[in-house]
C-alpha positions as a Markdown table, in Angstrom:
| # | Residue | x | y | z |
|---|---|---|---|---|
| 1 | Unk | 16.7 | -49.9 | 21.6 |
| 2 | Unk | 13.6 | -48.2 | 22.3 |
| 3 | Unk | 12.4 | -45.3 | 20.8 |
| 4 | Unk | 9.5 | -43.1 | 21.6 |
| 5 | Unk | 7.4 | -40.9 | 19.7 |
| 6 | Unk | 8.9 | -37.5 | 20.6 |
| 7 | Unk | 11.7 | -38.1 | 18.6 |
| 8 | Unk | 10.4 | -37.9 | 15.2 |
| 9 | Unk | 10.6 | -35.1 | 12.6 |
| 10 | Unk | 7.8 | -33.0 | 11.6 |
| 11 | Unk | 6.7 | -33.6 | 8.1 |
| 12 | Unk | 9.3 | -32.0 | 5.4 |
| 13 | Unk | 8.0 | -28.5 | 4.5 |
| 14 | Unk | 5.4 | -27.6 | 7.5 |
| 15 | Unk | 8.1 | -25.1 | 8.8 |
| 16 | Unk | 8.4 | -23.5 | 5.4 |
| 17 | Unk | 4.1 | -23.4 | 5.1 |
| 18 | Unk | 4.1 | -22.0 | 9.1 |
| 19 | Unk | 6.8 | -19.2 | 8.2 |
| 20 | Unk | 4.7 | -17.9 | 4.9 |
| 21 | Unk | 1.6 | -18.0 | 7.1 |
| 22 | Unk | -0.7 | -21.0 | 6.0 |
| 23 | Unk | -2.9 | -22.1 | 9.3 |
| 24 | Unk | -3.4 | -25.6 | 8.0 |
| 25 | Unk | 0.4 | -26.0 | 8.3 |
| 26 | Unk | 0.4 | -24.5 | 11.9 |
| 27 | Unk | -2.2 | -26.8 | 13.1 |
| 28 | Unk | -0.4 | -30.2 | 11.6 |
| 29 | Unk | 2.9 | -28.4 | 13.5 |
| 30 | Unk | 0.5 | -28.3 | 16.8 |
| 31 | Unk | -0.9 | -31.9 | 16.0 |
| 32 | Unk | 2.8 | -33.5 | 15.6 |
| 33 | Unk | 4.0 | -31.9 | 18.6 |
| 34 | Unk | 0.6 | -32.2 | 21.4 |
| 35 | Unk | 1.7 | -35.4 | 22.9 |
| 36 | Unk | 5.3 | -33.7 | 24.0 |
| 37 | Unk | 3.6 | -30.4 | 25.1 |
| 38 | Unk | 1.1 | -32.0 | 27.1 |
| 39 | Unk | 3.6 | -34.4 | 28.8 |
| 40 | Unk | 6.0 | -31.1 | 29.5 |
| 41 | Unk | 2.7 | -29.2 | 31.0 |
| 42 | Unk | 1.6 | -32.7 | 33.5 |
| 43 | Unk | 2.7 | -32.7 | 37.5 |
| 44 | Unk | 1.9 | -35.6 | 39.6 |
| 45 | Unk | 1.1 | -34.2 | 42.6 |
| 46 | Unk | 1.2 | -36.1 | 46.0 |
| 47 | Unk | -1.1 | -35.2 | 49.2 |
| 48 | Unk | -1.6 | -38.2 | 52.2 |
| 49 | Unk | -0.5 | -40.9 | 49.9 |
| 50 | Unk | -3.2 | -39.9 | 47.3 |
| 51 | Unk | -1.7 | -39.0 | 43.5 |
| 52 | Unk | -3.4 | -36.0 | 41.8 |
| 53 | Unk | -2.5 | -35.0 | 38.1 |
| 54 | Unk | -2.2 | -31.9 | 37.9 |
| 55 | Unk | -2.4 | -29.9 | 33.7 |
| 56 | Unk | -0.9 | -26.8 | 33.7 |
| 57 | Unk | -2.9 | -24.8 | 30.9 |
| 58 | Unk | -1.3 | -21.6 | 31.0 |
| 59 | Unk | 1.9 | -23.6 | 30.5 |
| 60 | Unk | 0.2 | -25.3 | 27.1 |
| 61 | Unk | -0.3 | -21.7 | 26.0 |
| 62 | Unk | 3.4 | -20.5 | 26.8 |
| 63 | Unk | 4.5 | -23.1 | 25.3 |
| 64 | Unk | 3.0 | -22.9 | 22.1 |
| 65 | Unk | 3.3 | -19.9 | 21.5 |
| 66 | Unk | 7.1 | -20.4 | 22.1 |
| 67 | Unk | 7.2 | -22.4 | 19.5 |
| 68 | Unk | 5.5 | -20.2 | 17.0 |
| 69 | Unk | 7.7 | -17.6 | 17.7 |
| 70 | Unk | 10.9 | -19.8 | 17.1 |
| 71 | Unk | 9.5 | -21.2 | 14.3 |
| 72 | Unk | 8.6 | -17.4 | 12.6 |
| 73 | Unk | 12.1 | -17.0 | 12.8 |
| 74 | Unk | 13.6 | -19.8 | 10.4 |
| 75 | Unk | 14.8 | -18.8 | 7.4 |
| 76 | Unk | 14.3 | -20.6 | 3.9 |
């Protein structure tokens, strides 16, 4: 079975750290999670038989604040 990289937990306690405020925390959240944002916010574009890849950076943004939001809201 193979398993890819998007499937592992964030390091125990980095929620509770991001809900009291501590930016460190945040950043290690933003670190452990940039490989699967990036892929979400990456279109292959095709024109004449030419590929273009395409990063959506307003996308990046939405989505990470997104995930601050939902992660402000866990209760410990």
């Amino acid at each position: 079975m193979m398993t890819n990289n998007f499937d592992k937990f964030i390091k125990p306690g980095v929620i509770d750290l991001i809900v009291i405020g501590d930016e460190d925390a945040l950043e290690d959240m933003f670190n452990h999670y940039d490989k699967f944002i990036k892929n979400l916010c990456t279109k292959y574009l095709y024109n004449n038989g030419v590929v273009y890849k395409h990063f959506d950076e307003d996308k990046e943004q939405s989505l990470k604040i997104l995930l601050v939001n939902a992660v402000k809201k866990f209760k410990y």
